[in-house]
N, C-alpha and C positions, 0 to 999 in steps of 0.2 A: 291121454290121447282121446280126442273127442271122436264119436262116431261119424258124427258129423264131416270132420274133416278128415276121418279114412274112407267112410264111402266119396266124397267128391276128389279127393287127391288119389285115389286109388294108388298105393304104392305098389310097387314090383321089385323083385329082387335086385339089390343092384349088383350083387355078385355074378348072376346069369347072364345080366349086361353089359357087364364089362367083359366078360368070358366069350360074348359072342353067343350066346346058350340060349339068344331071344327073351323076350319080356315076359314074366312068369307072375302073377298077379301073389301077393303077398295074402296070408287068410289069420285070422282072430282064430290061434289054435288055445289059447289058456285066455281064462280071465279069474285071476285072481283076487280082483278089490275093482268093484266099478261104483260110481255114484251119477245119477243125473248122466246117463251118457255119456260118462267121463271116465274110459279106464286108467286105473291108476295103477294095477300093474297086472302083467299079462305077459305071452309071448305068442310075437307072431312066425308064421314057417312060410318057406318060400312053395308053392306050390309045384316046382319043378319035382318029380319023384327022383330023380338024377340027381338033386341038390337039396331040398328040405334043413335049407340053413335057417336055425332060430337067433331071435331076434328078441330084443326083453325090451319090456314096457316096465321104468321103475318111477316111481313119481308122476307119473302121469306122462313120463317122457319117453314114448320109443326111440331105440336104438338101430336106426338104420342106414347102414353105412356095409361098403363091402368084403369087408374085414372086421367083423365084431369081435373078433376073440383080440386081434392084437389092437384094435381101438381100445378093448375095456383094460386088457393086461397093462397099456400107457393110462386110461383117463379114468377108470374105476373109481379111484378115490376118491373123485366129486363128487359122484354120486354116492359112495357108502360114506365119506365124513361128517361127524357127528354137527347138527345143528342147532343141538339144545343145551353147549359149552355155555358156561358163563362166562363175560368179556374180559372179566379178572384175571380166569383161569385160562382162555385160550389167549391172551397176548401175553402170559408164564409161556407158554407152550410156543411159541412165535420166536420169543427170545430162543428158547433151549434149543428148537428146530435151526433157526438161526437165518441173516440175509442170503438171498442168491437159491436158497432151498423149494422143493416145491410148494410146499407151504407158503412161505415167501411171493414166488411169483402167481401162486390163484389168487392170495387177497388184495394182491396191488392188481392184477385186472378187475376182480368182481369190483376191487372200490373204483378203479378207474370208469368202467362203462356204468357201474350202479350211478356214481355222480352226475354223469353227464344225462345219465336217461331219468334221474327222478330226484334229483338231488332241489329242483324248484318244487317241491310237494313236499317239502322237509319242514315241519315245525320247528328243530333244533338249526339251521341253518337262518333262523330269525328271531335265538333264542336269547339277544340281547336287552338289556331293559330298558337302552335307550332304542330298540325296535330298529336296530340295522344288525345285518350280521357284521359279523371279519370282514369278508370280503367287502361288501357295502359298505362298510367304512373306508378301508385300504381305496376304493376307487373313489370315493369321495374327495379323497387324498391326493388324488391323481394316478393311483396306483392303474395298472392296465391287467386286471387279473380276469380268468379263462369265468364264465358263467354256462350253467350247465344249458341244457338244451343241441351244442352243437352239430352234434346227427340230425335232430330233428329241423333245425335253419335249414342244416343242406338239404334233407328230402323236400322240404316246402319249396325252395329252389329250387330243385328239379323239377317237382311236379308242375312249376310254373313252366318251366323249360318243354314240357314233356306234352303238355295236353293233354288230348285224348278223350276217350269216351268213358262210359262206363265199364266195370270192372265183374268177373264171377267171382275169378278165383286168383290171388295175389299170392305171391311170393316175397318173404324177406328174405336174403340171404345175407348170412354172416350179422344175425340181430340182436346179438350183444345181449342187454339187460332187458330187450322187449320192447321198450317204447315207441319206438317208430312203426311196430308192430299195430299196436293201438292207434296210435296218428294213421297208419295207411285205412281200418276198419272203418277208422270216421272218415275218413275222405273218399271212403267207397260202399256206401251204407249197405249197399245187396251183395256182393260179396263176402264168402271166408277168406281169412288171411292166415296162411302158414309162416311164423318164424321159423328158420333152421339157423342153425349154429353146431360146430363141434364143442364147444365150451359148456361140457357140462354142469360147473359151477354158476356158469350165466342164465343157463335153460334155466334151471333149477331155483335162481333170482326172478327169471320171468314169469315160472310158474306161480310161485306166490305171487306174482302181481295178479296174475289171474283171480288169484282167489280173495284179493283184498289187500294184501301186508306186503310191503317192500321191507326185507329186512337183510341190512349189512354192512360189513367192518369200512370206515370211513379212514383210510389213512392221511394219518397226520405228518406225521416224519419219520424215517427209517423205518422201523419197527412197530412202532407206537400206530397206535388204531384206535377210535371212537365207534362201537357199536353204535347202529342205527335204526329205526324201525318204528316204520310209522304206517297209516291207514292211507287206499291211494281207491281211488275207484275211476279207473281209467273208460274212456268211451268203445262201446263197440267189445266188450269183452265178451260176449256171449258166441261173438263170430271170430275169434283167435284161439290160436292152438300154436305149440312148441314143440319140435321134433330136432332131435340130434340127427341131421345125417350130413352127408362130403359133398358141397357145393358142387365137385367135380367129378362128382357120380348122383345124380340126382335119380332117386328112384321113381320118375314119372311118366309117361308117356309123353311124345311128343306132342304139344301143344297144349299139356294140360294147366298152364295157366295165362290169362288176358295180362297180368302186369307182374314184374320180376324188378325189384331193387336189390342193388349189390352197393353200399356204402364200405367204402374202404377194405373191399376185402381184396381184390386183385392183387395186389401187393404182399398179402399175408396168404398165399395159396400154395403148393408147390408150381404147379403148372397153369398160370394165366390163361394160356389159349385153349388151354381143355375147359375152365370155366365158362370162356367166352361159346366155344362151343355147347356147353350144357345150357348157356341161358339160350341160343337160339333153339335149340332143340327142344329145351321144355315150353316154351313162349308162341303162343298162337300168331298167326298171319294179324296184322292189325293192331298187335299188341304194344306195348311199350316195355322196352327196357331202362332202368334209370342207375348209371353207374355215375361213383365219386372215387377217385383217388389220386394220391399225391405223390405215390412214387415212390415211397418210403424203403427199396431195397433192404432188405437184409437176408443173408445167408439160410438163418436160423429156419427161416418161412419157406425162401425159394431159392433154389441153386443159381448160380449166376448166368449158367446157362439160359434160364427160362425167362430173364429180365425183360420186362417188358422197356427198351432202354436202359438207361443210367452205366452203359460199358461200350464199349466197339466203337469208338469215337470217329474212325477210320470208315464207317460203313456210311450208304446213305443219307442216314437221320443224324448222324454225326451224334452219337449217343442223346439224344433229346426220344424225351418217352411219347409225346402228343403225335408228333407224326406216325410215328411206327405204330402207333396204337390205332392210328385211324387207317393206315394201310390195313390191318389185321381184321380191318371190320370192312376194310372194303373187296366185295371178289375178284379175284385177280391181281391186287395190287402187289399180294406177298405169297410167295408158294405157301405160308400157312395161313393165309388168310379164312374167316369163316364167312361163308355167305348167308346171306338175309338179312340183312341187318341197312336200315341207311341213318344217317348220323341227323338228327333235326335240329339238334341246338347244343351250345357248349356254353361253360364257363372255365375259362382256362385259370383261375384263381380264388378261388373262393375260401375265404378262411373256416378256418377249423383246428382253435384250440385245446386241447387235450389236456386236464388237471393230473397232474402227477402226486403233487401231496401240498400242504400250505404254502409253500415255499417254491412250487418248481410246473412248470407246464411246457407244453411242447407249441408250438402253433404253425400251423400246417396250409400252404399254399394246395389247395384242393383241385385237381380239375373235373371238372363234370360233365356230363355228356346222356343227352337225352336221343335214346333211340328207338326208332319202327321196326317192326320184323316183317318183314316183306312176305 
């Protein structure tokens, strides 16, 4: 956790704010390992005397979220599993864990978002002799296969969409492996950029990018994984910083950042309009909000109750997600509507690919939507 970006994002409890308990400023009670301004592990307390919830700083990643104990009791693992396995001996260990496990499903996401966010700074992804890879062959072929960058297309897209001025203090939400993190730095040279994500396996990816090394398991098919790791020296790293905390409980005051990206995460939240709520809330008068998603429903993420569309066929959006989403953003349109928000520009399509393993990808009719906060 950079100092840097605790003094300017100033967090506050998020448990005292969703309590009603008021905004209770968070304080640097431990520092156990710091370097260069960098604590790498520590804990922070909420300064309410009433509440004094800690909060751990491990890798350089603080944990803030409003429920830390049953956050860690579910996501601990990511952070305590061992990262100095040999690739031999941890795809032994993949097998015997076995598909569908959680083991299983952290390294099909780290390879999933790892690919798409650094997978073009791969030496071994060009490591043929005739100097194309697989892939670059297969499309030479005609083949139609996913190429990494996807997230980053779509934020350069948006940010065409979006405008705007310059930036202090930027928000990623739900920022996967970190890259778009870095692409926002460069596209806003006097500002810090905060990554959040709950994916402590991913923080934990984007942290070493910070430091220099993108390193991780590349899946091939089923089970089978190619370790990876290679040197990346991404732009603007001195002004990025990575924190685990709940898109849907953001521990900030209001307004305390000029630009807020949300890539695909509405879909993966439990409750969409309590997001859309936290991004107007954190996000200054004049600012920009830059959301992407495609609707991707499922259960596992968000009850069906909280659909942003995709059900209630009978109601007035006739289950179509783009209207009712833009009702939600407009005041008065919808009893839950949030206000401040006006809609400047959309792309109701935007592709977005998703590599699955050599063999298998998703591809994803996006819609995007660049917005003001009033």
């Amino acid at each position: 956790m950079r100092r840097s970006h605790f003094a300017a994002f100033a967090p506050h409890c998020p448990r005292c704010a969703r309590a009603g308990a008021g905004r209770h400023r968070l304080r640097l009670a431990e520092i156990c390992a710091e370097a260069d301004g960098d604590v790498r592990a520590g804990i922070l307390h909420c300064a309410n005397p009433d509440c004094q919830l800690e909060f751990p700083i491990v890798d350089g990643i603080p944990v803030i979220v409003p429920d830390p104990r049953g956050f860690l009791a579910e996501r601990a693992i990511e952070l305590l599993l061992r990262s100095d396995l040999d690739p031999l001996v941890e795809g032994l260990l993949g097998d015997a864990i076995g598909p569908g496990s959680w083991f299983d499903v952290l390294r099909q996401t780290v390879s999933t978002y790892a690919w798409d966010g650094w997978a073009d700074l791969d030496p071994a992804e060009r490591a043929d002799a005739d100097g194309l890879s697989p892939g670059e062959r297969l499309r030479a072929a005609g083949e139609d296969l996913p190429q990494p960058g996807a997230a980053r297309r779509c934020l350069d897209r948006l940010a065409g969409l979006a405008g705007g001025g310059a930036a202090r203090r930027v928000l990623d939400l739900g920022c996967g492996a970190g890259r778009t993190s870095f692409d926002l730095a460069s596209a806003h040279p006097d500002a810090l950029v905060l990554g959040i994500d709950v994916s402590l396996g991913l923080l934990r990816l984007a942290q070493g990018a910070l430091a220099g090394q993108v390193a991780y398991p590349r899946r091939r098919i089923g089970l089978v994984y190619d370790y990876r790791s290679f040197a990346v020296a991404p732009g603007g790293a001195e002004r990025v910083d990575f924190w685990a905390c709940d898109a849907q409980a953001l521990p900030f005051a209001p307004g305390t950042a000029d630009r807020a990206v949300a890539l695909n995460l509405l879909d993966c939240v439990p409750e969409p309009r309590r997001l859309l709520g936290e991004l107007a809330d954190a996000v200054s008068p004049g600012g920009r909000v830059l959301l992407a998603c495609p609707y991707d429903w499922s259960t596992r993420a968000t009850p069906m109750e909280t659909w942003i569309g995709g059900h209630s066929q009978r109601a007035a959006h006739a289950g179509a997600a783009e209207p009712f989403l833009r009702s939600l953003l407009t005041a008065g349109a919808h009893p839950q509507s949030v206000a401040g928000f006006a809609v400047l520009a959309e792309d109701l399509s935007w592709p977005w690919q998703t590599r699955l393993h050599d063999r298998g990808s998703v591809l994803y009719r996006t819609h995007l939507l660049a917005l003001a906060r009033q």
